[in-house]
C-alpha positions as protocol buffer text, in pm:
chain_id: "A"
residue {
  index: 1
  type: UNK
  ca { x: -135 y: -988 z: 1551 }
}
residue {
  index: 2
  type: UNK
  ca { x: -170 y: -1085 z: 1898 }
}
residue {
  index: 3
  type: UNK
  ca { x: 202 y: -1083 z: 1956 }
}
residue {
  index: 4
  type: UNK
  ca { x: 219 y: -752 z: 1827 }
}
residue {
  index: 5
  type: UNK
  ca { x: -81 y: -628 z: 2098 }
}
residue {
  index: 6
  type: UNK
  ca { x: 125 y: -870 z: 2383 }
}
residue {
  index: 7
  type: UNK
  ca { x: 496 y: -701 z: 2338 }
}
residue {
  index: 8
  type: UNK
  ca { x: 315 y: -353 z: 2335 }
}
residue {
  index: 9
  type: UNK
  ca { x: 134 y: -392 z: 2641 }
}
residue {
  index: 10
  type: UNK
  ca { x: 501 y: -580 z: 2805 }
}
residue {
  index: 11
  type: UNK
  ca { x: 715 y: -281 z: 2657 }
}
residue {
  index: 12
  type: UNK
  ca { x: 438 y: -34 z: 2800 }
}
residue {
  index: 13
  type: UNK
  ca { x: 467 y: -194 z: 3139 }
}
residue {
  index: 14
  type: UNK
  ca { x: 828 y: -154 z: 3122 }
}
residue {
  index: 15
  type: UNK
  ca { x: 786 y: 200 z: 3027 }
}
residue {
  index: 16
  type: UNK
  ca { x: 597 y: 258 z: 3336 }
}
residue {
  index: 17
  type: UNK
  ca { x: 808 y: 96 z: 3574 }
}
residue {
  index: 18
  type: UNK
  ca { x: 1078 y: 300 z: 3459 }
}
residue {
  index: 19
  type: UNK
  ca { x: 968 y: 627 z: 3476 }
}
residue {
  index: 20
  type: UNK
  ca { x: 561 y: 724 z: 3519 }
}
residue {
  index: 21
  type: UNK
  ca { x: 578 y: 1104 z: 3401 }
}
residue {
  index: 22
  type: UNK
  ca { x: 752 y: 1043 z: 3079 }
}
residue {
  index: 23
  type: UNK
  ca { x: 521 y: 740 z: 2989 }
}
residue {
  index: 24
  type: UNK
  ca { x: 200 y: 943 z: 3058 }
}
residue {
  index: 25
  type: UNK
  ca { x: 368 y: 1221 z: 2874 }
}
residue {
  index: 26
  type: UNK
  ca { x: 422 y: 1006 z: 2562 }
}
residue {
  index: 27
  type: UNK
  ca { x: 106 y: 813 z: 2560 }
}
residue {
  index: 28
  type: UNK
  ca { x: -60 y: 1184 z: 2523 }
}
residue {
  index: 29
  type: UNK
  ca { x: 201 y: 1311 z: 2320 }
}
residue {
  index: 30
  type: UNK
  ca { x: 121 y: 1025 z: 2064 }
}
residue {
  index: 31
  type: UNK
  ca { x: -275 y: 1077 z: 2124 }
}
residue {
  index: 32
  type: UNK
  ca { x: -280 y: 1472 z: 2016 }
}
residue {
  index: 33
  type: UNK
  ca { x: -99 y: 1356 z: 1738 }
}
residue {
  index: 34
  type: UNK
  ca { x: -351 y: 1108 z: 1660 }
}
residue {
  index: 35
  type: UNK
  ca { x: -629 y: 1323 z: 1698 }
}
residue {
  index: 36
  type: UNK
  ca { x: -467 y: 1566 z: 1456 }
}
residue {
  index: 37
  type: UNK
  ca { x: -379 y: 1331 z: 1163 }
}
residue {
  index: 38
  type: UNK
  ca { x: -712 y: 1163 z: 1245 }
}
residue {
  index: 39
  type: UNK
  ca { x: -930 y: 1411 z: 936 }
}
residue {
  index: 40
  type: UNK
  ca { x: -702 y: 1349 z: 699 }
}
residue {
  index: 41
  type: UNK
  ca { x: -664 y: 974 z: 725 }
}
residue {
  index: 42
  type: UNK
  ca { x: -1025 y: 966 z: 789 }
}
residue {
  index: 43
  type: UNK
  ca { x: -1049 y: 1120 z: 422 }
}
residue {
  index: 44
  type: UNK
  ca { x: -810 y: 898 z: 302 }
}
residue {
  index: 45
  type: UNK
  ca { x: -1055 y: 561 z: 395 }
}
residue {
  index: 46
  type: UNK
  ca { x: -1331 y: 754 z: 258 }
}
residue {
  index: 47
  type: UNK
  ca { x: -1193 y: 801 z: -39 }
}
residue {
  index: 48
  type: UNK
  ca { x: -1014 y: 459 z: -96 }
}
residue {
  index: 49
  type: UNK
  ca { x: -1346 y: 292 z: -12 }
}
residue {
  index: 50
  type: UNK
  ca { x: -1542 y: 488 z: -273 }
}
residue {
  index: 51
  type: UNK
  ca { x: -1245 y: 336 z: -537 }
}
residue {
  index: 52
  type: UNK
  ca { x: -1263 y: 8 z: -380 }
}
residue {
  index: 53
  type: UNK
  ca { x: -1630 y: 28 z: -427 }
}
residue {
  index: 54
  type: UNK
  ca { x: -1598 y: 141 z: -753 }
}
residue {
  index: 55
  type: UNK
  ca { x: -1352 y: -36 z: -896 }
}
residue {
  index: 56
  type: UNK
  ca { x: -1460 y: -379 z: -784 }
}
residue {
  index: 57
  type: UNK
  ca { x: -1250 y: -761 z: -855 }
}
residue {
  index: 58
  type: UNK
  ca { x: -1432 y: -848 z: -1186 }
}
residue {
  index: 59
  type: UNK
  ca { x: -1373 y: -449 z: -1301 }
}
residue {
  index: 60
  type: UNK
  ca { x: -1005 y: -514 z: -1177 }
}
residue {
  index: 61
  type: UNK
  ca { x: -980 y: -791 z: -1340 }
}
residue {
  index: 62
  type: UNK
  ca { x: -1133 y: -663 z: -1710 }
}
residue {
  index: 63
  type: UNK
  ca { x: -879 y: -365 z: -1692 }
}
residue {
  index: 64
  type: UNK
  ca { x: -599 y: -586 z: -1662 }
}
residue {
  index: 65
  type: UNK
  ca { x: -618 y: -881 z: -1908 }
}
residue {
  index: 66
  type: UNK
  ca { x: -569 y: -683 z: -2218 }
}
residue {
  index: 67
  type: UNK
  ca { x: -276 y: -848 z: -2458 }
}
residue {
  index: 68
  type: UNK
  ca { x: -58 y: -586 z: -2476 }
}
residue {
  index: 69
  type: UNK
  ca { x: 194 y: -670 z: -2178 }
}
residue {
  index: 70
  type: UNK
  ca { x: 303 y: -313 z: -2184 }
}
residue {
  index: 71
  type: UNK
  ca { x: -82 y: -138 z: -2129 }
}
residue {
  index: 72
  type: UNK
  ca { x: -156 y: -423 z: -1908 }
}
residue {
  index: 73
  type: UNK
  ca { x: 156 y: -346 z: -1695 }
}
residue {
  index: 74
  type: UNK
  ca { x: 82 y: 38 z: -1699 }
}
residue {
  index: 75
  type: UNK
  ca { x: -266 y: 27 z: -1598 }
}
residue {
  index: 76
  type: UNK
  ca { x: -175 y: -232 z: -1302 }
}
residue {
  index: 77
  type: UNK
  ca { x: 86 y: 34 z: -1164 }
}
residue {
  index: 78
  type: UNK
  ca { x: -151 y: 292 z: -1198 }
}
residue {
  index: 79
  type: UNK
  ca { x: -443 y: 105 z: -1034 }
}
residue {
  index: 80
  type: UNK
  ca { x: -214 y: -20 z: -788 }
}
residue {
  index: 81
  type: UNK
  ca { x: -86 y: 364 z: -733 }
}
residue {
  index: 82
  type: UNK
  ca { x: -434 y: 523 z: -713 }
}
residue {
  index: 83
  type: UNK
  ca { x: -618 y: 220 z: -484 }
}
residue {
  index: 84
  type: UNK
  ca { x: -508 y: 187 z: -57 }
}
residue {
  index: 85
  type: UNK
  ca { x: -562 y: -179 z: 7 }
}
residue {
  index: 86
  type: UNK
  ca { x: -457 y: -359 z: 347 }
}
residue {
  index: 87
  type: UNK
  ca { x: -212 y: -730 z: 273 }
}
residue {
  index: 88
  type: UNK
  ca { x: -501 y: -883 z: 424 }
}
residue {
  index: 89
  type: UNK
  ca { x: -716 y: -750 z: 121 }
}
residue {
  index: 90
  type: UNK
  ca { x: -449 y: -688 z: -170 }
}
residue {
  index: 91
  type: UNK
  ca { x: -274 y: -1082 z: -174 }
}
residue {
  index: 92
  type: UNK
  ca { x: -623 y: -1267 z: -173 }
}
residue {
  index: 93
  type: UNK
  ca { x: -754 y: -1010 z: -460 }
}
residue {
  index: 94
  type: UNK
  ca { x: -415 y: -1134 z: -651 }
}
residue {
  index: 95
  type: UNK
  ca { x: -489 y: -1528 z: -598 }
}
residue {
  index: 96
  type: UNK
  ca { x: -874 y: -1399 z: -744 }
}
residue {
  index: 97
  type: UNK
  ca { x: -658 y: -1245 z: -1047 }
}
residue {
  index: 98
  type: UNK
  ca { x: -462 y: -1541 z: -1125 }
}
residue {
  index: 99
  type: UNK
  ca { x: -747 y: -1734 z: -1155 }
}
residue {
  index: 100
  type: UNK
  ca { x: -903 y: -1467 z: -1407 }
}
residue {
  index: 101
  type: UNK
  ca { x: -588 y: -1544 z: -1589 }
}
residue {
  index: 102
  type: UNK
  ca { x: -381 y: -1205 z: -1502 }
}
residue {
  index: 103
  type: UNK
  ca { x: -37 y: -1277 z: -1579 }
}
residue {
  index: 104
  type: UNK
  ca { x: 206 y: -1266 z: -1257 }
}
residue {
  index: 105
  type: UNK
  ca { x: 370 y: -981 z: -1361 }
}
residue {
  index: 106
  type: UNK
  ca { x: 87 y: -772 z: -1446 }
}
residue {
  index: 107
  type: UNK
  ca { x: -40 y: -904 z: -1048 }
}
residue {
  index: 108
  type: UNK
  ca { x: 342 y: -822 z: -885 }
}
residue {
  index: 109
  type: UNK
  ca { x: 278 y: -456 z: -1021 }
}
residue {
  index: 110
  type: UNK
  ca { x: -68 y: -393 z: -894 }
}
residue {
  index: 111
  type: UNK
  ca { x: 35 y: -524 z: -568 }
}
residue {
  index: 112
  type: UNK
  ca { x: 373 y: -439 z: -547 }
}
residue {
  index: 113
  type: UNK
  ca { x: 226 y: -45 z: -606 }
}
residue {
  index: 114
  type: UNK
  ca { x: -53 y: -106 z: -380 }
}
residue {
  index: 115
  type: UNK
  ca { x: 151 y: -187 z: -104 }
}
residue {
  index: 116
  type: UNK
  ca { x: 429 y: 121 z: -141 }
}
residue {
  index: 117
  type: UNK
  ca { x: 315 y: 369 z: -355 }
}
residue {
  index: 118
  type: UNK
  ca { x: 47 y: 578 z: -240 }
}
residue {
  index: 119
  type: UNK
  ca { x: -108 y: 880 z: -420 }
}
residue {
  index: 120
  type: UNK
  ca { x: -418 y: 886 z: -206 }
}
residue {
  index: 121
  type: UNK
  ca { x: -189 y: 889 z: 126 }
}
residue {
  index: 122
  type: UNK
  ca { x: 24 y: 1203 z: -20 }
}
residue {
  index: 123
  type: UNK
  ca { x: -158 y: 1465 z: 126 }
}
residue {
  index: 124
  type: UNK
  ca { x: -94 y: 1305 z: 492 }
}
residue {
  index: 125
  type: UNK
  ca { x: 302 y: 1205 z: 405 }
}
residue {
  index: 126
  type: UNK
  ca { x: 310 y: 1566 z: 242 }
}
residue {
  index: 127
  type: UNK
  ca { x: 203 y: 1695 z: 632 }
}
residue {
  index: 128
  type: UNK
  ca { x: 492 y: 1511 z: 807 }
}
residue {
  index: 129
  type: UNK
  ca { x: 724 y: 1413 z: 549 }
}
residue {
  index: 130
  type: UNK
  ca { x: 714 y: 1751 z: 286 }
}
residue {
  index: 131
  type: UNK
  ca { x: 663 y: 1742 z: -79 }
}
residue {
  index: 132
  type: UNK
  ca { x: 993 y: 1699 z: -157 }
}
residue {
  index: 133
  type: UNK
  ca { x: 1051 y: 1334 z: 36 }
}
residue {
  index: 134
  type: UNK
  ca { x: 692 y: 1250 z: -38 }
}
residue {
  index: 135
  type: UNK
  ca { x: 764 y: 1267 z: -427 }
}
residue {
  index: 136
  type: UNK
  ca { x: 1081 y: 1119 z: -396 }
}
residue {
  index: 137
  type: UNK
  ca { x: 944 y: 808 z: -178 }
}
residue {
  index: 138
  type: UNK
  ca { x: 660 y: 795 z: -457 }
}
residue {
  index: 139
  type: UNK
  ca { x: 892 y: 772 z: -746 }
}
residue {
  index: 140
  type: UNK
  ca { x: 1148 y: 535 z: -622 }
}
residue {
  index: 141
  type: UNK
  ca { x: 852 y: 325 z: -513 }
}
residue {
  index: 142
  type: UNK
  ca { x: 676 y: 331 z: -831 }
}
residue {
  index: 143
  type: UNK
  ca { x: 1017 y: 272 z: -1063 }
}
residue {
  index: 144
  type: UNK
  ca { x: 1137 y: -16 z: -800 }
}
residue {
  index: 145
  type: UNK
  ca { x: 790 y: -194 z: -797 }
}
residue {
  index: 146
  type: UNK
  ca { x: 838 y: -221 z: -1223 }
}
residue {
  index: 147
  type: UNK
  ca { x: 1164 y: -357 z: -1182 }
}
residue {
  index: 148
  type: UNK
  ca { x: 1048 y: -621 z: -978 }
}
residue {
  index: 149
  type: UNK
  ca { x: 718 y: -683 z: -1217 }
}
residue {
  index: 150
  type: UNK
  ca { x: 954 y: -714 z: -1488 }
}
residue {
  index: 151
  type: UNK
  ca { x: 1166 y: -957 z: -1295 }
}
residue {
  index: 152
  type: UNK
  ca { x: 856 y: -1177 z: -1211 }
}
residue {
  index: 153
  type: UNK
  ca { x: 742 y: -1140 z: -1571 }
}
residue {
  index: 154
  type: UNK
  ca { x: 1100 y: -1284 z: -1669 }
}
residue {
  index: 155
  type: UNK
  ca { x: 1142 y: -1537 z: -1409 }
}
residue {
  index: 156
  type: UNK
  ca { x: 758 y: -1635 z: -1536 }
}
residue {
  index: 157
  type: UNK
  ca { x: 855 y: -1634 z: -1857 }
}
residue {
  index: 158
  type: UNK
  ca { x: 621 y: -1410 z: -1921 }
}
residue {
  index: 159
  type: UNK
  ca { x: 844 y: -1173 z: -2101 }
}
residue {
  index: 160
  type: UNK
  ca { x: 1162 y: -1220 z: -2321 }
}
residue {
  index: 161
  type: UNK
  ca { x: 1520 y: -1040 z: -2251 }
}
residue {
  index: 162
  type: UNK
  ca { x: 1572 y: -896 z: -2622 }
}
């Protein structure tokens, strides 16, 4: 994360050296901006916290180890559609639901949705995106992150082709 902070701070330098006005220009260009989206996403952390809160590991965990693959699958996606969860949070809540005996596929769809599909963030994408792209990002999300739970649950042998 540091390298990230380090190149911004080098490439902001740069920026400077090469021209003052437009840098100044840009760095409150990018701050209105900021300010704007700033009720909305603040909404959105509100809101994923009170799930988060609500819907904590052991809950999670419950939900998911049913034995019918399909309803297990399902409500994973949907969890995983509904919930906004950082890497940082999502992967080590995974390792918790392998050990609660989650099956890897059921896990690659909660986090695969969790990562890029995001009902909670539409409202925001909606705003700088439109409805159109938003729902079309959404969907091709979604349907990609089953394919690749299904893949994991075949490579697992978790589930059988035919």
């Amino acid at each position: 994360m540091h390298l990230i902070y380090i190149i911004t701070i080098l490439l902001l330098i740069i920026s400077l050296s090469k021209d003052v006005h437009r840098t100044k220009m840009g760095i409150i260009i990018g701050f209105k901006k900021f300010i704007k989206i700033l009720p909305a996403f603040s909404i959105m952390v509100i809101l994923s916290s009170i799930a988060i809160y609500l819907l904590p590991e052991d809950v999670i965990s419950t939900l998911l180890n049913n034995d019918n693959k399909i309803i297990s699958l399902s409500l994973a996606a949907f969890l995983g559609s509904m919930l906004i969860l950082p890497g940082f949070i999502a992967f080590p809540l995974g390792g918790f639901l392998i050990q609660k005996g989650i099956t890897f596929m059921v896990i690659s769809a909660f986090t695969t949705t969790l990562m890029m599909v995001g009902l909670l963030t539409f409202p925001i994408e909606k705003q700088y995106f439109g409805s159109k792209s938003t729902i079309l990002r959404n969907t091709f999300s979604f349907c990609i992150a089953i394919i690749i739970a299904l893949v994991t649950g075949f490579i697992f042998n978790e589930i059988e082709l035919l």
